[in-house]
N, CA, C and O atoms as a Tinker XYZ file with bonds, in Angstrom:
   516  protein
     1  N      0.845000   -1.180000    0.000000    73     2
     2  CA     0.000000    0.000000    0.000000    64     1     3
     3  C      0.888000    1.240000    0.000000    63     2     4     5
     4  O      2.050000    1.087000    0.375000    81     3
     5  N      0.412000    2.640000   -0.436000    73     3     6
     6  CA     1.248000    3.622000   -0.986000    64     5     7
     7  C      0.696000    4.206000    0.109000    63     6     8     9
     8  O     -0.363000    3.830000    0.611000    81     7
     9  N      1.551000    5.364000    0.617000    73     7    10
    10  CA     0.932000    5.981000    2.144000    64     9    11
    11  C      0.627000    7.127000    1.184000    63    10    12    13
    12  O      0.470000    8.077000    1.952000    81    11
    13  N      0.474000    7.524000    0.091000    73    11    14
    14  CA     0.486000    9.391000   -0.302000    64    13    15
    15  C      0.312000    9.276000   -2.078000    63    14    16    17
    16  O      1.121000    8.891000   -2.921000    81    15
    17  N     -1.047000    9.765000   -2.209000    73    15    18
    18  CA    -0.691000    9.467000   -3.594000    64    17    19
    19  C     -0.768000   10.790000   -4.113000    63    18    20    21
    20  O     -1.937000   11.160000   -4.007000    81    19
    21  N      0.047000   11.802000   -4.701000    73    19    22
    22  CA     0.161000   13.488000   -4.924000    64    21    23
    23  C     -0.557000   13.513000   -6.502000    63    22    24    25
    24  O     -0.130000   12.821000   -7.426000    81    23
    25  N     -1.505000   14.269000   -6.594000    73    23    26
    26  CA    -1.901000   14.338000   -7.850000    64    25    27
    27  C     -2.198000   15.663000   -8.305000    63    26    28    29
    28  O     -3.122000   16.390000   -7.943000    81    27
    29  N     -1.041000   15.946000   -9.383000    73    27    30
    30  CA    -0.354000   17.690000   -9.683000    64    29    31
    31  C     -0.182000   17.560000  -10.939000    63    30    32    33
    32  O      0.471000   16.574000  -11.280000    81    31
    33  N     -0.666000   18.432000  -11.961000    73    31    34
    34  CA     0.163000   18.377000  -13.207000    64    33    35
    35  C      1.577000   19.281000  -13.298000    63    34    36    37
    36  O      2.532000   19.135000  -14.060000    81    35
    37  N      1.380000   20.152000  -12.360000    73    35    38
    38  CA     2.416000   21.204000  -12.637000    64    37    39
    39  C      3.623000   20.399000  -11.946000    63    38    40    41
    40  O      3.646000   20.031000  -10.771000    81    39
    41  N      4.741000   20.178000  -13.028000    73    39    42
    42  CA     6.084000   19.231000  -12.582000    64    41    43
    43  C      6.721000   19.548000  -11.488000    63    42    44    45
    44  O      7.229000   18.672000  -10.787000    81    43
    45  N      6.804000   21.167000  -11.107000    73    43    46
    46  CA     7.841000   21.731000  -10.012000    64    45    47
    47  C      7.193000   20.953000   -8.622000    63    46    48    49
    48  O      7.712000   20.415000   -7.644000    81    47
    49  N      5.878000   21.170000   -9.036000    73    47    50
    50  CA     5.104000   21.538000   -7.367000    64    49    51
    51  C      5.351000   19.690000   -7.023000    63    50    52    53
    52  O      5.949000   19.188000   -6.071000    81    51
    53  N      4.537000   18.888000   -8.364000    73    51    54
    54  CA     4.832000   17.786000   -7.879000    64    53    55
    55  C      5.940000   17.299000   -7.705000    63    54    56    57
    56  O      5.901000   16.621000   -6.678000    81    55
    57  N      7.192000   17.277000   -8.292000    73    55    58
    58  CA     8.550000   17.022000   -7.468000    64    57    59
    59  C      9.179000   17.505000   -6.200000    63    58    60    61
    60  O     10.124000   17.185000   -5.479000    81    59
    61  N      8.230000   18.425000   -6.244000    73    59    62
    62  CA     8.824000   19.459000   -4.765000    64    61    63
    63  C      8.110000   18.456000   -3.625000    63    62    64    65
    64  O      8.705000   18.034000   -2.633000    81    63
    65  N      6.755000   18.169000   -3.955000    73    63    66
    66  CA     5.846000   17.454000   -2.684000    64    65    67
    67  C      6.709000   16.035000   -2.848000    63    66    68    69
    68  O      7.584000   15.824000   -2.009000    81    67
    69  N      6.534000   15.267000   -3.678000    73    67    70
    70  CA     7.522000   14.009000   -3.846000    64    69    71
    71  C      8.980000   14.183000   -3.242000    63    70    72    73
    72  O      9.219000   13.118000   -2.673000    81    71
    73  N     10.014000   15.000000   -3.110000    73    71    74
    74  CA    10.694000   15.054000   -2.345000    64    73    75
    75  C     10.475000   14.897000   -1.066000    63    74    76    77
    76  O     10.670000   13.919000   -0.345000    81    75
    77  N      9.907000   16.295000   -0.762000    73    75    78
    78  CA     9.419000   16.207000    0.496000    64    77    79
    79  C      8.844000   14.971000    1.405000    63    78    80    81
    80  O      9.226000   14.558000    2.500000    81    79
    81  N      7.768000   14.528000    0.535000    73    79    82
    82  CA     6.949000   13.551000    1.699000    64    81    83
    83  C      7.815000   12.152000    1.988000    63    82    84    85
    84  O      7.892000   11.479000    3.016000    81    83
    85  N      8.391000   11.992000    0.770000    73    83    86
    86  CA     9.382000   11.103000    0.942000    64    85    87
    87  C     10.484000   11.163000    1.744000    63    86    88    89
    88  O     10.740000   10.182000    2.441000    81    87
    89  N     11.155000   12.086000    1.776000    73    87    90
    90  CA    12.135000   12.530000    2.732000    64    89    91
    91  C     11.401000   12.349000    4.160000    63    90    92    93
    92  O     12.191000   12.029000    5.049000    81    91
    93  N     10.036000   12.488000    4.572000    73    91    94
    94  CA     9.604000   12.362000    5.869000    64    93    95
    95  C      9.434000   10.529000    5.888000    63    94    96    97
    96  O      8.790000   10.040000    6.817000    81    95
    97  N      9.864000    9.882000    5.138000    73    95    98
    98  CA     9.557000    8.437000    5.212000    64    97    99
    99  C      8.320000    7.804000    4.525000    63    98   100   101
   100  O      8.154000    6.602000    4.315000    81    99
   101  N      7.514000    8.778000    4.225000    73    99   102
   102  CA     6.242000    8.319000    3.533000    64   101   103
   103  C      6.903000    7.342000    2.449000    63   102   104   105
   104  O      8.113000    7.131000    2.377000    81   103
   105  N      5.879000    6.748000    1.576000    73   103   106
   106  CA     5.610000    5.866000    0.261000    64   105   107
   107  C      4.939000    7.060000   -0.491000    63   106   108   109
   108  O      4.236000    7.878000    0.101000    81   107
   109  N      5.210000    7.115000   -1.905000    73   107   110
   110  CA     4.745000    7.942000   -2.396000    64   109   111
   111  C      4.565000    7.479000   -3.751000    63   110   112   113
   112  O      5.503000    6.850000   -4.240000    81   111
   113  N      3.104000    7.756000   -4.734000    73   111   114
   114  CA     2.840000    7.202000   -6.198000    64   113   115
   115  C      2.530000    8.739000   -6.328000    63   114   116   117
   116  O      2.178000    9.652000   -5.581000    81   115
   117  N      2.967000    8.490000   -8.205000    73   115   118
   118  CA     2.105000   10.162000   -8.359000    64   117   119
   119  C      1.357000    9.855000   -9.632000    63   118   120   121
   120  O      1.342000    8.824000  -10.305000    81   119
   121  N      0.591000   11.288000   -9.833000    73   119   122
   122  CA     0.021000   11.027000  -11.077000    64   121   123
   123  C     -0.499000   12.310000  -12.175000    63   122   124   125
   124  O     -0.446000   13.354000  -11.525000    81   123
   125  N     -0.877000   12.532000  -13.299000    73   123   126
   126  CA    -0.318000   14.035000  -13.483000    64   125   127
   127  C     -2.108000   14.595000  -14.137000    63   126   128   129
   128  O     -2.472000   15.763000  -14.271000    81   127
   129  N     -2.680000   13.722000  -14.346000    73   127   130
   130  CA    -4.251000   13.880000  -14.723000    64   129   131
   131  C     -5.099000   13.298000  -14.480000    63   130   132   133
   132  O     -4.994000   12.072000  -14.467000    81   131
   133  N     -6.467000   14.007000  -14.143000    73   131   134
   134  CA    -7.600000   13.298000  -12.927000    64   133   135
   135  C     -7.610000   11.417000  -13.263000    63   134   136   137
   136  O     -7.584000   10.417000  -12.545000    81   135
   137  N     -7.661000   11.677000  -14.765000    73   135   138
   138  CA    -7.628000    9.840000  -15.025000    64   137   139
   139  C     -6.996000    9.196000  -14.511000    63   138   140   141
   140  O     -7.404000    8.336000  -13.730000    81   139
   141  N     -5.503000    9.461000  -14.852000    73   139   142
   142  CA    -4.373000    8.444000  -14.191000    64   141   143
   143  C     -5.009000    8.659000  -12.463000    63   142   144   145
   144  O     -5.329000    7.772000  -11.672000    81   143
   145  N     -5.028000    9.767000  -12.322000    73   143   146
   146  CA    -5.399000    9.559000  -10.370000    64   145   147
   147  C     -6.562000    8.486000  -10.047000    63   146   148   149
   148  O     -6.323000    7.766000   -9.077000    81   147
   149  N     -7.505000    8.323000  -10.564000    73   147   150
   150  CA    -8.282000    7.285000  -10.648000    64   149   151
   151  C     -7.611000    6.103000  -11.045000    63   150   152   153
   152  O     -7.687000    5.182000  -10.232000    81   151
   153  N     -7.060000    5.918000  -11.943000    73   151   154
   154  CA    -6.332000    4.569000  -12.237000    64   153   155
   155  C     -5.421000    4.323000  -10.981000    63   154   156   157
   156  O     -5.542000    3.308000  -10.295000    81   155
   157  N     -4.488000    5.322000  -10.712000    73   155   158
   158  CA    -3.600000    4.935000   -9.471000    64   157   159
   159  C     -4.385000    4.762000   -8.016000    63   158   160   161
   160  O     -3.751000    4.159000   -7.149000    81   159
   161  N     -5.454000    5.148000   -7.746000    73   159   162
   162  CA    -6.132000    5.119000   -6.414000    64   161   163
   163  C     -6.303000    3.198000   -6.424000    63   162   164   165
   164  O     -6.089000    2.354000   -5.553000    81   163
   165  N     -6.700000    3.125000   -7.609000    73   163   166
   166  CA    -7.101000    1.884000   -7.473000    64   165   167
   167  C     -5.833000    0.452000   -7.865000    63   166   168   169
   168  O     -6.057000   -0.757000   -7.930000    81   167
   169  N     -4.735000    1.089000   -8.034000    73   167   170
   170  CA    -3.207000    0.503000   -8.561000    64   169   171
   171  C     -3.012000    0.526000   -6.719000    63   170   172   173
   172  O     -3.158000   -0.404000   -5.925000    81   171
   173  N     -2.720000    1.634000   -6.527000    73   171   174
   174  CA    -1.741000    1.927000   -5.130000    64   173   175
   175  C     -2.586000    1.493000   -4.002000    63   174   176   177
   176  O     -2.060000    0.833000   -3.106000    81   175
   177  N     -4.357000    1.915000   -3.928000    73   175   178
   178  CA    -4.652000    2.145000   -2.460000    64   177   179
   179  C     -4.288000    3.044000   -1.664000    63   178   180   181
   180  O     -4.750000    2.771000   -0.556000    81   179
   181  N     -3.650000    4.058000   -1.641000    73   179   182
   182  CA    -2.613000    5.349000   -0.835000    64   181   183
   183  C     -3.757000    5.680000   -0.059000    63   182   184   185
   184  O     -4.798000    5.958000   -0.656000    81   183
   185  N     -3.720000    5.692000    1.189000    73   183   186
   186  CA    -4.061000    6.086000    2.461000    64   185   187
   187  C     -4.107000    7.500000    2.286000    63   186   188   189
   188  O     -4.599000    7.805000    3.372000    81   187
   189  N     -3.951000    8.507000    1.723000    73   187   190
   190  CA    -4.582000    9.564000    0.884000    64   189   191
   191  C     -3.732000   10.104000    0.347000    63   190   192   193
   192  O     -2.517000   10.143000    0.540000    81   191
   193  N     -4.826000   10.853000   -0.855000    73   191   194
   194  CA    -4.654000   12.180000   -1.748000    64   193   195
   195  C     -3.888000   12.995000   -1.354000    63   194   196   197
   196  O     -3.879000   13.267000   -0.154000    81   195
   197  N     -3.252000   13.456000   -2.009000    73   195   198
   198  CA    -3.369000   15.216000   -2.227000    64   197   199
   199  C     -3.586000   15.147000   -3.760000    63   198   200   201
   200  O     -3.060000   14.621000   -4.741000    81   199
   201  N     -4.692000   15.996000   -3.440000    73   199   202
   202  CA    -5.169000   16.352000   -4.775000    64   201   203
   203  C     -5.399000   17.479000   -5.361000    63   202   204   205
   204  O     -6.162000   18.303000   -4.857000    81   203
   205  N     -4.676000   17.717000   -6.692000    73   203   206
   206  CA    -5.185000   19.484000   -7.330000    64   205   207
   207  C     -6.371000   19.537000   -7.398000    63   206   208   209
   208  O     -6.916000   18.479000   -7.083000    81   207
   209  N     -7.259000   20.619000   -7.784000    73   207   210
   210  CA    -8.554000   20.927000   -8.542000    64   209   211
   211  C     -8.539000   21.144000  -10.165000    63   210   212   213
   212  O     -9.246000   20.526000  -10.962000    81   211
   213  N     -7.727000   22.000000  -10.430000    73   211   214
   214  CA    -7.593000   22.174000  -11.881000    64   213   215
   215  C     -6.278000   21.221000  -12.644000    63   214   216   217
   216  O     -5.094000   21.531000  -12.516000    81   215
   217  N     -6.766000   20.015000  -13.449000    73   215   218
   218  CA    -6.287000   18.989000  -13.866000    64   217   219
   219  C     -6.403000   18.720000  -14.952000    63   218   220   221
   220  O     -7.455000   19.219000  -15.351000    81   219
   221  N     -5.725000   17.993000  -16.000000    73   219   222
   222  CA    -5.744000   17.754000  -17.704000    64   221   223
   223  C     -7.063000   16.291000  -18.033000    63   222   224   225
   224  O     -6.490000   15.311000  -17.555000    81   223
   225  N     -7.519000   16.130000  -18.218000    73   223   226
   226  CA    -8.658000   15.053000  -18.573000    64   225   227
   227  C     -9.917000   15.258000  -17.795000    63   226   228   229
   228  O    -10.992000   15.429000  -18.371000    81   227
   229  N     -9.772000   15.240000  -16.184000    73   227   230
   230  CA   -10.760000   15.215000  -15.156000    64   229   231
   231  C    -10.383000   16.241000  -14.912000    63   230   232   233
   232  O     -9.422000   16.772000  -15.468000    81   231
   233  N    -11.282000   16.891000  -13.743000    73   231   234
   234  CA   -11.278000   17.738000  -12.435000    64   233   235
   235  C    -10.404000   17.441000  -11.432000    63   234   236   237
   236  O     -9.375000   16.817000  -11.688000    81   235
   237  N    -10.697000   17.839000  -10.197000    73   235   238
   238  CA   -10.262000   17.256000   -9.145000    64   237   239
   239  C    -11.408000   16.847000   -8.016000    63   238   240   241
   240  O    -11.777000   16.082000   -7.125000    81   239
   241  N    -11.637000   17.972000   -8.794000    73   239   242
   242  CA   -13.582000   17.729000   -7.655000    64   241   243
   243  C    -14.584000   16.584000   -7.847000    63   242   244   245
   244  O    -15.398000   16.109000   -7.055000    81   243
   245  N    -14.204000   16.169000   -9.545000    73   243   246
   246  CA   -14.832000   15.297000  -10.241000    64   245   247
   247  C    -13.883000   13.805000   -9.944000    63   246   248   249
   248  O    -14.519000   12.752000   -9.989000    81   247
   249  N    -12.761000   13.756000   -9.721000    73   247   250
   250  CA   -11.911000   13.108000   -8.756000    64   249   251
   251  C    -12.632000   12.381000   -7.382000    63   250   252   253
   252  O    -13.053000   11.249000   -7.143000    81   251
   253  N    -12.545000   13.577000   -6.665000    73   251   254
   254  CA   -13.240000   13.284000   -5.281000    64   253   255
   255  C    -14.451000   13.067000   -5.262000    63   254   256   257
   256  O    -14.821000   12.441000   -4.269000    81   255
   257  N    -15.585000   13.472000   -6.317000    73   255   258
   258  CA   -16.822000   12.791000   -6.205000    64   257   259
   259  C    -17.176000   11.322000   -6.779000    63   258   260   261
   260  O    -18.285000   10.789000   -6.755000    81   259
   261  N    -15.750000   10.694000   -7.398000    73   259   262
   262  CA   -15.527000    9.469000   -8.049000    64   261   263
   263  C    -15.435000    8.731000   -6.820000    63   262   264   265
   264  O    -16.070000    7.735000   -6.473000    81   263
   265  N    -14.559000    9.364000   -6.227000    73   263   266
   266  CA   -13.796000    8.677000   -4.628000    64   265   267
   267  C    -15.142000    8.351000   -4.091000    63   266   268   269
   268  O    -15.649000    7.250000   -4.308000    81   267
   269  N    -15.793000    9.362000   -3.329000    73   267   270
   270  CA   -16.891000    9.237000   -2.591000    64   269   271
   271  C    -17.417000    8.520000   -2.463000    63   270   272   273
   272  O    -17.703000    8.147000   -1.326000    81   271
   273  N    -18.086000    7.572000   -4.147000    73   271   274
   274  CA   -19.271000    7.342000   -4.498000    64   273   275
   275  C    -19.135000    6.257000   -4.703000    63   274   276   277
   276  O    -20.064000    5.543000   -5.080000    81   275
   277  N    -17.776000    5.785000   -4.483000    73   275   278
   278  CA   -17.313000    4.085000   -4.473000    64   277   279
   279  C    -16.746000    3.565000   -2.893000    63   278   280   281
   280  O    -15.885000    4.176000   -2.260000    81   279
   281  N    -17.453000    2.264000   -2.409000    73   279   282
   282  CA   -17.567000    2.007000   -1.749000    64   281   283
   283  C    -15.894000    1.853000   -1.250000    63   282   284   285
   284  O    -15.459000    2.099000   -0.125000    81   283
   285  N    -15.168000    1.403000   -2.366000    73   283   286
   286  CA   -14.164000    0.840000   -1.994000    64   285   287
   287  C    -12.690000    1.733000   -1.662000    63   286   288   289
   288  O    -11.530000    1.417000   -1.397000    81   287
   289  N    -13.485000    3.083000   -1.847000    73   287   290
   290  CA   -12.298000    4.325000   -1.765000    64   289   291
   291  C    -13.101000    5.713000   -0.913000    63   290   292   293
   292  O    -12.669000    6.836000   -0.654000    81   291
   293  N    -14.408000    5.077000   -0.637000    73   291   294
   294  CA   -15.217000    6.422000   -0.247000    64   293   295
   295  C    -14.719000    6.867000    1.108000    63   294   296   297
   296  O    -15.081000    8.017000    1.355000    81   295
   297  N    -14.088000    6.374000    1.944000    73   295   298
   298  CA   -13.109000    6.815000    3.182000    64   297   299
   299  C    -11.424000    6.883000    3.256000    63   298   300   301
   300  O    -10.641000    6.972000    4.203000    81   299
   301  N    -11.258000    6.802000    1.865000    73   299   302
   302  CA    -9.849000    7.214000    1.472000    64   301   303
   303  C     -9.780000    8.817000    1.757000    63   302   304   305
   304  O    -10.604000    9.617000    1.314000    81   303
   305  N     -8.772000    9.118000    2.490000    73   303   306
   306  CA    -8.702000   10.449000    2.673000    64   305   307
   307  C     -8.395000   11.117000    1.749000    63   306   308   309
   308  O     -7.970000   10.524000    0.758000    81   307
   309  N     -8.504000   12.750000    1.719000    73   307   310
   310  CA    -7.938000   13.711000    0.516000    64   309   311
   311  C     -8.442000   14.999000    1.006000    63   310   312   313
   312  O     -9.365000   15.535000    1.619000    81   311
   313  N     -7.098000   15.242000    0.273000    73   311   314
   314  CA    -6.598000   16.805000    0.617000    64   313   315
   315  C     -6.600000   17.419000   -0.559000    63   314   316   317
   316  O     -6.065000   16.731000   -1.429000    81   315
   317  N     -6.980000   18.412000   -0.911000    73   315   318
   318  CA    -6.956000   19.731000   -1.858000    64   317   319
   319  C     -6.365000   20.308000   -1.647000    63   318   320   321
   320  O     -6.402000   21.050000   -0.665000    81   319
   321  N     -5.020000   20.209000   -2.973000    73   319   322
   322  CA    -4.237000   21.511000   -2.722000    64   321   323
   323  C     -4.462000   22.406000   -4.471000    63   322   324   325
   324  O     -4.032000   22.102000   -5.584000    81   323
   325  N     -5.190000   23.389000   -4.066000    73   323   326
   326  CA    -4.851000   24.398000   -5.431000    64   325   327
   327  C     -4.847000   25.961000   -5.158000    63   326   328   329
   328  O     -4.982000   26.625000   -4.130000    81   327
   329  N     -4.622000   26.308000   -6.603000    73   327   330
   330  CA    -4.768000   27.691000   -6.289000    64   329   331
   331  C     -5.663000   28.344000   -6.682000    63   330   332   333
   332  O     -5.526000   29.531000   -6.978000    81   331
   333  N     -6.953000   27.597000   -6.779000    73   331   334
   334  CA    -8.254000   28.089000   -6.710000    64   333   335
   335  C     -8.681000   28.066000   -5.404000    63   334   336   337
   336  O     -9.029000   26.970000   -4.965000    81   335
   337  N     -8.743000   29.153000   -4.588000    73   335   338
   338  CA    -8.750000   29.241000   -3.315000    64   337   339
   339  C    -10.243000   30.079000   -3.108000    63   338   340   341
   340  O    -10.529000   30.382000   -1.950000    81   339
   341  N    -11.212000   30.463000   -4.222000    73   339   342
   342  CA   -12.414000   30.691000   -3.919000    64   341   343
   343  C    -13.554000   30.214000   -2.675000    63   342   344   345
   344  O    -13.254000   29.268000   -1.947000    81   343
   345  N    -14.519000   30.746000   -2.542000    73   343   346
   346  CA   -14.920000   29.938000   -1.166000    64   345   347
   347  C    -15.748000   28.803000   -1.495000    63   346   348   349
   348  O    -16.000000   27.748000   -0.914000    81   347
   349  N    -16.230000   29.510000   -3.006000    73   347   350
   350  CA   -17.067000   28.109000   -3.558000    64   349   351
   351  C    -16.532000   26.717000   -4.029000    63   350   352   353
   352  O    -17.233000   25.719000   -4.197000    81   351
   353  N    -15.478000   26.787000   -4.175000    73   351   354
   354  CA   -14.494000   25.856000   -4.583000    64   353   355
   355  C    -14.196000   24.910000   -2.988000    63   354   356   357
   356  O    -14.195000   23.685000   -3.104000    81   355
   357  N    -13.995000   25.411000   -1.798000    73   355   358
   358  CA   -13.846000   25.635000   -0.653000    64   357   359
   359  C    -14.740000   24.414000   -0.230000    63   358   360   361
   360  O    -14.547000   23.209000   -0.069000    81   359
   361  N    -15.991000   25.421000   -0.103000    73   359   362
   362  CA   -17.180000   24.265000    0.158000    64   361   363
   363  C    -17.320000   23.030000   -0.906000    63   362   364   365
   364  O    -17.388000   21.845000   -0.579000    81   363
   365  N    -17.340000   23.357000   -1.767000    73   363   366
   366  CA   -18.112000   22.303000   -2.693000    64   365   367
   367  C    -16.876000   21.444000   -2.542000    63   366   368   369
   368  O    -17.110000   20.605000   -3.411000    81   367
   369  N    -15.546000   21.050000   -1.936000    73   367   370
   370  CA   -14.771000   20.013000   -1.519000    64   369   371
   371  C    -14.837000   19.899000   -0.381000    63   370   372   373
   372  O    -14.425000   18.845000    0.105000    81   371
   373  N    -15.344000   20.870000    0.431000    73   371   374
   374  CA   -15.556000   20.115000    1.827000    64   373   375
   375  C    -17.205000   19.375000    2.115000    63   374   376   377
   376  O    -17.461000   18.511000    2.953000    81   375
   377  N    -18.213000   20.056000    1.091000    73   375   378
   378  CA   -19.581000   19.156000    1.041000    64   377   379
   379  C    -19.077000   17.533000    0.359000    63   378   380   381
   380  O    -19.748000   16.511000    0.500000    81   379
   381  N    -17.924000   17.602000   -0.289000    73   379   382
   382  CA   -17.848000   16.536000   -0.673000    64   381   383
   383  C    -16.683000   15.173000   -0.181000    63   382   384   385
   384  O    -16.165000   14.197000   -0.723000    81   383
   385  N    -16.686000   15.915000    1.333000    73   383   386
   386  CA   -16.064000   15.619000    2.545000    64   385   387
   387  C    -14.390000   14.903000    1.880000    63   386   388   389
   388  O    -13.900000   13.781000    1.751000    81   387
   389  N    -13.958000   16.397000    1.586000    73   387   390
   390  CA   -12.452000   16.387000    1.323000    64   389   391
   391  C    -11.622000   16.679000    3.270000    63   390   392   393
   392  O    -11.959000   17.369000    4.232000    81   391
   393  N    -10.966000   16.128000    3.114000    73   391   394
   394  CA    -9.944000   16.351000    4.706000    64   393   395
   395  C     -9.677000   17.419000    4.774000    63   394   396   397
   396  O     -9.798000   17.821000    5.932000    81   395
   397  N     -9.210000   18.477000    3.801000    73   395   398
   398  CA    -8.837000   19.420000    4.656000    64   397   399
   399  C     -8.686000   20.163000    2.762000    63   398   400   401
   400  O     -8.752000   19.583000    1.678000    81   399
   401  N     -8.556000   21.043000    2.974000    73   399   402
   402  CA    -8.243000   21.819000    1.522000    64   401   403
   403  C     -7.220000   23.239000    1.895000    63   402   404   405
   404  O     -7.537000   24.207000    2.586000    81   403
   405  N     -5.969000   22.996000    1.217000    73   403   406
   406  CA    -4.904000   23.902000    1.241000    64   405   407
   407  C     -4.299000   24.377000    0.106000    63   406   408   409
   408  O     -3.900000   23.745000   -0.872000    81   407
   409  N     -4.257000   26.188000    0.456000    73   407   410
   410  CA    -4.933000   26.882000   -0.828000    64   409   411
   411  C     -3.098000   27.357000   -1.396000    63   410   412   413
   412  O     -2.279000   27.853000   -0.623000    81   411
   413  N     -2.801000   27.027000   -2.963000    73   411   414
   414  CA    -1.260000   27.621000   -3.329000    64   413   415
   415  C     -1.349000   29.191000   -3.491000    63   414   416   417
   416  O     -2.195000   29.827000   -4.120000    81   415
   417  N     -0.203000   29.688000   -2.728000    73   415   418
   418  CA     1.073000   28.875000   -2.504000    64   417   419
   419  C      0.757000   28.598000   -1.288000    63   418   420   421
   420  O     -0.148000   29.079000   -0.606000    81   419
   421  N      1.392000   27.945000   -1.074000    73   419   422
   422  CA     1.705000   27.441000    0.689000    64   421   423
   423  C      2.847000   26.992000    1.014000    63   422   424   425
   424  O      3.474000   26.540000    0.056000    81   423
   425  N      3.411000   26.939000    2.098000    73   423   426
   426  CA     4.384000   26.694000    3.194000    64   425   427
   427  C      4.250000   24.924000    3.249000    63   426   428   429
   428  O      3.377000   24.169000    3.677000    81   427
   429  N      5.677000   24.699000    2.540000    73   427   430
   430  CA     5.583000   22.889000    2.965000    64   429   431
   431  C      5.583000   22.140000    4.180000    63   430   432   433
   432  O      5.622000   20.910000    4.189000    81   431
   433  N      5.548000   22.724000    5.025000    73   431   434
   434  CA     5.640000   22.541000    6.760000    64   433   435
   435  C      4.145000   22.175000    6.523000    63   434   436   437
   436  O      3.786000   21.016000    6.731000    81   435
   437  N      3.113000   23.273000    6.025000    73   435   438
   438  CA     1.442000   23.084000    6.012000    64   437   439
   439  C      1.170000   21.617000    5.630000    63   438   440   441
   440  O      0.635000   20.723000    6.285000    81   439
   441  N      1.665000   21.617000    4.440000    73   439   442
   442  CA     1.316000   20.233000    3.614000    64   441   443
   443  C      1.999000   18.996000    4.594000    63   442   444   445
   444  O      1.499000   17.871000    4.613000    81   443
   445  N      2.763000   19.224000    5.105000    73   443   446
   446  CA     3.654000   17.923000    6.240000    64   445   447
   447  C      2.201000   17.878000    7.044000    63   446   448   449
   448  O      1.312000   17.028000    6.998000    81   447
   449  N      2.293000   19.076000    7.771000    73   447   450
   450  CA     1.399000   18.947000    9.272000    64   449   451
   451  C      0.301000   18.216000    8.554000    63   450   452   453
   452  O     -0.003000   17.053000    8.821000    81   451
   453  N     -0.165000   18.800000    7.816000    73   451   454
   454  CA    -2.382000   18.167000    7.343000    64   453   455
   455  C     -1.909000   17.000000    6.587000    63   454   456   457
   456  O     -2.831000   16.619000    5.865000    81   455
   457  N     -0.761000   16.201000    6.434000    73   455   458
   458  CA    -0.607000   14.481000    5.866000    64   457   459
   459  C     -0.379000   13.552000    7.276000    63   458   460   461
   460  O     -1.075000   12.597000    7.622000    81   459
   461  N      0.853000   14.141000    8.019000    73   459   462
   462  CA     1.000000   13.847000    8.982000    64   461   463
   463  C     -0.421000   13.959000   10.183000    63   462   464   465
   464  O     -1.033000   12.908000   10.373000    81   463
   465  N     -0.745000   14.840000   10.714000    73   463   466
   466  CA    -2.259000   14.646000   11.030000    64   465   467
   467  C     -3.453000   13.854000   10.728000    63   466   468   469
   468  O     -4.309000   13.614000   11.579000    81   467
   469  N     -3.517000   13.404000    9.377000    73   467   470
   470  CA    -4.665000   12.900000    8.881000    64   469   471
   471  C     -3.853000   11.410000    9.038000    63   470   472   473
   472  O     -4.611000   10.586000    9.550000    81   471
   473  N     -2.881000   11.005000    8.815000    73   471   474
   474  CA    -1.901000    9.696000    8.480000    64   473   475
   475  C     -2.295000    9.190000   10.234000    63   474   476   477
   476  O     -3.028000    8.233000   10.482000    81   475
   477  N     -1.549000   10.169000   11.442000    73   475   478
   478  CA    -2.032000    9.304000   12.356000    64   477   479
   479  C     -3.307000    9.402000   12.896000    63   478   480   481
   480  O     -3.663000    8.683000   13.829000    81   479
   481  N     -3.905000   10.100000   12.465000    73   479   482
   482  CA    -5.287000    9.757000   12.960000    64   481   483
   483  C     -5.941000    8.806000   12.433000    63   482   484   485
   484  O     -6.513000    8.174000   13.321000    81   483
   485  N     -6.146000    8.371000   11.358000    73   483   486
   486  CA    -6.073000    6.901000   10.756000    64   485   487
   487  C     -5.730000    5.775000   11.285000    63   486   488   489
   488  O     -6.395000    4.760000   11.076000    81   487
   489  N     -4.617000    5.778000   12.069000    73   487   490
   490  CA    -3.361000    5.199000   12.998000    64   489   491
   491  C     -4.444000    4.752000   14.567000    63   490   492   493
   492  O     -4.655000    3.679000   15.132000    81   491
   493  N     -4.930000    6.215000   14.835000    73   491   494
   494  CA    -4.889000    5.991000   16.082000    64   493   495
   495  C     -6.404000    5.542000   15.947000    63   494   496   497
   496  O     -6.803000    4.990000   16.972000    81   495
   497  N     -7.536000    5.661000   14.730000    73   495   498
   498  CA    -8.102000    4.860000   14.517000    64   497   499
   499  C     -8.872000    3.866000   14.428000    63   498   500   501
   500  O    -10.039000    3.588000   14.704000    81   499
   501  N     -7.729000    3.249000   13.860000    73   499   502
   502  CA    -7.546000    1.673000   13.671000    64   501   503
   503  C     -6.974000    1.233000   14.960000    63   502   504   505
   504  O     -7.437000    0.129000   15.249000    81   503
   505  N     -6.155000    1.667000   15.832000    73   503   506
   506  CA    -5.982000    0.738000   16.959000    64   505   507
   507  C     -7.567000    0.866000   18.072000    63   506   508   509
   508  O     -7.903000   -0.102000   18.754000    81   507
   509  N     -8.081000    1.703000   18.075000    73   507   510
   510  CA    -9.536000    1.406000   19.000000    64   509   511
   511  C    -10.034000    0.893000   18.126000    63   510   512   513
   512  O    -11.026000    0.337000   18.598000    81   511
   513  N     -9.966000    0.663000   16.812000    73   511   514
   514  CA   -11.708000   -0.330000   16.279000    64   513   515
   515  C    -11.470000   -1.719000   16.298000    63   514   516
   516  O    -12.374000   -2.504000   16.012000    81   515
């Protein structure tokens, strides 16, 4: 299982997060358009997203309402990271019970804390159920 699956078309940002999360020990798959992110959710399993909004084939929103609506990924976590930081954009990923949504640019410490946070709470979980 992949602990992080980053789904970015823009090359910098996604090599920058792929460094990063990896360097913290994570597992990491990536993928560069809403399709492939669908194909890889279901390749990897990654204990969550980060996911853009604005993407080459799919959405991202259209992403996460794929996630949702399947039994077998509908509590896979995910995070929104774009730089559509509108409020409607906002809600309509958190009505569609995204984890947390973090708006570019941002501070890679942000993106650590809200993977790391969501990763052990998952953690801590699964040891009471």
């Amino acid at each position: 299982m992949t602990d992080i699956l980053i789904v970015e078309d823009e090359q910098a940002i996604l090599e920058s997060l792929e460094f990063i999360l990896t360097r913290c020990g994570w597992s990491v798959g990536v993928a560069r358009d809403g399709e492939a992110a669908l194909q890889a959710v279901m390749r990897f399993r990654p204990r969550l997203v980060l996911l853009d909004i604005m993407l080459p084939k799919r959405g991202g929103l259209d992403v996460l309402k794929v996630l949702r609506s399947n039994p077998a990924f509908a509590s896979t976590s995910v995070v929104i990271l774009t730089a559509r930081g509108q409020q409607y954009d906002r809600q309509a990923a958190m009505d569609m019970k995204a984890d947390d949504f973090i708006t570019k640019p941002y501070a890679n410490g942000d993106v650590v804390n809200a993977v790391r946070r969501i990763l052990e709470s998952q953690t801590c979980s699964a040891a009471h159920a």
